[in-house]
N, C-alpha and C positions, 0 to 999 in steps of 0.2 A: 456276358457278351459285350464286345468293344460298343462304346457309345459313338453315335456321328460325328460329336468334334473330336474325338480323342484320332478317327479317322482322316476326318479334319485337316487334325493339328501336324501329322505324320506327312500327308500328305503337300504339305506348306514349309515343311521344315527341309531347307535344301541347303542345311548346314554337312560338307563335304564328311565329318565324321560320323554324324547320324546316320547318313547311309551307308555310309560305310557299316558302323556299326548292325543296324537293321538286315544287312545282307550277308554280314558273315552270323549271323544268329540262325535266320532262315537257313543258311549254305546247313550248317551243325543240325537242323532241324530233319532238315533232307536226306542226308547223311545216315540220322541215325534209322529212320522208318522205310528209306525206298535203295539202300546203299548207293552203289555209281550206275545202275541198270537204268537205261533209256529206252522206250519201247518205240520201235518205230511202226508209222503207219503213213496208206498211200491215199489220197483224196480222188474220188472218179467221178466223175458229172457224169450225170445221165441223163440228165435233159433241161434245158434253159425255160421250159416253157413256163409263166406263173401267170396270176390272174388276180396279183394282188401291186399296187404299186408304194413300193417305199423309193422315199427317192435318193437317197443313198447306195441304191446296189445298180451294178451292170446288166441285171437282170428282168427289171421291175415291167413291169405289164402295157408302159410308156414309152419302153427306148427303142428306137425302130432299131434292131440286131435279128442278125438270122437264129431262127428257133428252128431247134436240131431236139428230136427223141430219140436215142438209138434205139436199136430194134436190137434181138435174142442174140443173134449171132454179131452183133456189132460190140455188144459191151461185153461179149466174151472175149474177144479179140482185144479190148482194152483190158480185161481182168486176167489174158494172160501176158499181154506187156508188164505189168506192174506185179504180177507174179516173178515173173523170170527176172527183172531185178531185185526179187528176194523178199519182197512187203509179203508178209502173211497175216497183217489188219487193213483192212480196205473200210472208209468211210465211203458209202453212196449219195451223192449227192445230189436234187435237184430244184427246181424253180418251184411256186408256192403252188400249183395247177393240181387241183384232184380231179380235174377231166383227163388231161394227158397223161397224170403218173396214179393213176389207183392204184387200189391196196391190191390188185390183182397185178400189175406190172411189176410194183415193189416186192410182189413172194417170189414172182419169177426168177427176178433180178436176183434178189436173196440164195436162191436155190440155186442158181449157178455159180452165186463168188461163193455157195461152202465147198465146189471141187477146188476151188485155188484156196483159200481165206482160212484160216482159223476163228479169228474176230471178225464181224460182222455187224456195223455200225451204220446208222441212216440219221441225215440232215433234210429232213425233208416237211412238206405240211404237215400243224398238226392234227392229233387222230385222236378219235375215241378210244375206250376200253376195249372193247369187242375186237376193232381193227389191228391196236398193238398185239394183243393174243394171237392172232390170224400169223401176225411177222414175227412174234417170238416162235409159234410154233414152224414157220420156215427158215430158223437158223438165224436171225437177227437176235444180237445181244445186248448191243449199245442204239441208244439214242443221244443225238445231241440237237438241243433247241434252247436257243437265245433268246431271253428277253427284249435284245438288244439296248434297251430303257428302262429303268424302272417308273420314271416320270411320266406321269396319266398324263398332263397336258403338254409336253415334247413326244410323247408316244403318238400321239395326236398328227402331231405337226406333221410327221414325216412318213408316216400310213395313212395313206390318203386313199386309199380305197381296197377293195379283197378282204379275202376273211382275215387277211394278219393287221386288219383294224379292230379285231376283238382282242382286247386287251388281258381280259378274264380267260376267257379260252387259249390263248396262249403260255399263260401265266399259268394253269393247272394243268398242262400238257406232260409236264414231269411225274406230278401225283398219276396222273392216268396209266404212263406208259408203266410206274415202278408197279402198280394193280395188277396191272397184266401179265406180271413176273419179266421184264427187262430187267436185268442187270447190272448193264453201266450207263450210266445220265450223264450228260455231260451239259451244265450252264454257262452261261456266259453273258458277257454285257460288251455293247460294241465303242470303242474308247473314243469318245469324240463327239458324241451324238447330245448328250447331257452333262449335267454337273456329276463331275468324276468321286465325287464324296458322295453323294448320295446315291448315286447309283451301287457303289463297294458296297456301302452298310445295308442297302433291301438286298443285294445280291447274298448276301452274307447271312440275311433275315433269312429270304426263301430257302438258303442251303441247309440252315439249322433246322428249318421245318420239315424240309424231305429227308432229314438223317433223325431226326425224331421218330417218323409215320412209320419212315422203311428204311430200317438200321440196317438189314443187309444187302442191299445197292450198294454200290462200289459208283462212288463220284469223281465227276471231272469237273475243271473249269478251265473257261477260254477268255483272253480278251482280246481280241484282235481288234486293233485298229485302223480307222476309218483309211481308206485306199484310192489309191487313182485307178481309173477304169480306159484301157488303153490313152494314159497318160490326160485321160480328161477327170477332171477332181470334181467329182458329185458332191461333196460335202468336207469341210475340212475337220482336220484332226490337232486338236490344241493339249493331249499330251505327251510330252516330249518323254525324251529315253530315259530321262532320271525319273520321273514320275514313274515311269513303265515297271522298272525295276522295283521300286517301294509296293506298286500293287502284285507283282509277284512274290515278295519277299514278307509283303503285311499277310497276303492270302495265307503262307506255308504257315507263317506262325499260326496262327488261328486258326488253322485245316489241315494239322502234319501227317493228318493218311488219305489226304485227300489228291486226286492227280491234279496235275496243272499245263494242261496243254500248249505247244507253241507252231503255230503256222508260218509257213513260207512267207507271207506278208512283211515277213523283220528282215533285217539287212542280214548277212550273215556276220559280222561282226558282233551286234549283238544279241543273235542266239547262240553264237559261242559263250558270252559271257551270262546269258541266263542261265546256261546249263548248271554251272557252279551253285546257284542261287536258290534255286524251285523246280525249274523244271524236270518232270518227270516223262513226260511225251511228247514226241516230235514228229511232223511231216517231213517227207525225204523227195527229192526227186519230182517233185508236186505238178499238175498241171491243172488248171482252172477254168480250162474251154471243155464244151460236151466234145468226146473223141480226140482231146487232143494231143493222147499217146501215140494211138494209133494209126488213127483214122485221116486224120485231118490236116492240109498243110497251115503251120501255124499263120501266115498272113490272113487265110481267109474264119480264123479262129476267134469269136467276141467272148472274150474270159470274164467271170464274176470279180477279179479284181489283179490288179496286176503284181506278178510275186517279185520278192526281193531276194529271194536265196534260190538260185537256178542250181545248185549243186547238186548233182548225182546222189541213185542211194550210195552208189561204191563212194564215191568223196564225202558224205558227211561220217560212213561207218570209219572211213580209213581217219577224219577228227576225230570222232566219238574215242577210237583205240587211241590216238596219239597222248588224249587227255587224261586218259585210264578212265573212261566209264564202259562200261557194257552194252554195244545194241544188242538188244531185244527184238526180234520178232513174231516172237509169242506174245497172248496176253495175261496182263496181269495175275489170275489166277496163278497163272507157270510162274511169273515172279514171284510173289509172295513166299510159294511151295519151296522155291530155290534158298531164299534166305535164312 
């Protein structure tokens, strides 16, 4: 396993040929385990509500914004928008509240995006054993939860209240949901929040430990970094684009069957040039406010964070072709079987 300085030292090293180097290795690494196949998927809020406050998101239990649940027929109307532009992975997304969103909303929810959805994925509070089995048996395959931090005392800082101040309980969210037989786990760490070296190497700890326990989980990882929230900056973000690229490009080496996710949050320029590099999965068409395919006119819309690549699914598949990769919108499994 890479040691912390050698992560460190990578990470420090902003000599033009080393990265260079570092990224055409990764590119070759990519290449050979996931070929040009990009799988796209559509992000859906379903409800802003939480009752935890970190003070980092647009969300948090603090920010006086309109809190929206949709209702049955509301987030079908948003799961057939993002159907009809072609997404057949929908991530469900909501605020940390297990008053407003229980595991009784979240099967409903489930049970309706499998008449649109092939994949079936939730960002949402986390759950016990018992609760994950409840949503793996209504069609939920993936989960994604972020540590956002690895550092007990910056985790501290900025979970200031709600259950996502259990540090522990967050942190074995993954082990629980793989028990329950979910499928895909998806980690991550939010870039900006802590020291970006130590956060890589426990993210990197925790990933070796859940592909030890539960070697047939199929992994993702995410870094999204830190965002402005209708152009107000909750927290700032001190990893620039070259750093970005070395923790994509250090991840691939160290994790060549591992996905590597990339969010609307990047400019489109460079998630064009991530593609080349690591990534193997992409948000298309994205929207960040609850209902705000469908439903809702965007002024009166408070999004979780403000996106950087407003392009269509039809305009990023019509990049994806012009670059020679493949979108995808099946999941993984269907790739893998393809190759």
């Amino acid at each position: 396993m890479i040691t912390f300085q050698q992560i460190k030292n990578i990470l420090s090293d902003n000599r033009p040929q080393a990265i260079e180097e570092l990224a055409q290795q990764a590119a070759q690494t990519t290449r050979q385990y996931f070929g040009r196949a990009i799988s796209l998927y559509g992000p859906l809020y379903l409800s802003n509500f939480c009752s935890s406050h970190c003070t980092y998101c647009g969300f948090h239990s603090q920010n006086k914004i309109q809190r929206i649940k949709l209702g049955d027929q509301e987030y079908r109307k948003e799961m057939q928008f993002i159907h009809a532009q072609g997404i057949r992975n929908i991530l469900m997304l909501t605020g940390e509240s297990y008053k407003h969103t229980p595991v009784s909303y979240l099967k409903q929810a489930a049970q309706t995006a499998s008449e649109y959805f092939q994949g079936i994925a939730l960002e949402v509070h986390p759950m016990q054993t018992a609760e994950y089995k409840e949503l793996f048996t209504a069609g939920v395959d993936g989960i994604a939860v972020y540590q956002e931090t690895y550092d007990r005392g910056r985790y501290a800082q900025v979970h200031l209240s709600g259950y996502k101040k259990d540090y522990d309980f967050r942190y074995a969210t993954p082990h629980r949901a793989a028990e329950a037989g979910i499928r895909q786990i998806s980690l991550g760490i939010l870039l900006g929040l802590s020291d970006l070296s130590e956060d890589l190497y426990c993210l990197y700890q925790h990933l070796r430990e859940l592909e030890i326990s539960f070697p047939g989980v199929e992994y993702s990882v995410s870094f999204p970094r830190l965002r402005t929230v209708k152009t107000e900056t909750l927290a700032n973000c001190d990893v620039d684009d070259a750093q970005f690229v070395k923790v994509i490009a250090l991840t691939r080496l160290l994790f060549p069957r591992v996905g590597i996710n990339l969010s609307t949050r990047e400019e489109p320029q460079l998630r064009d040039h991530l593609l080349e590099i690591g990534i193997t999965r992409m948000s298309a068409g994205s929207n960040t406010s609850v209902g705000g395919y469908a439903l809702l006119e965007e002024s009166k819309q408070d999004p979780q964070f403000d996106i950087k690549d407003e392009r269509s699914v039809d305009e990023i598949v019509k990049l994806l072709k012009s670059k020679d990769f493949d979108p995808v919108f099946t999941d993984w499994r269907q790739i893998e079987n393809s190759l």
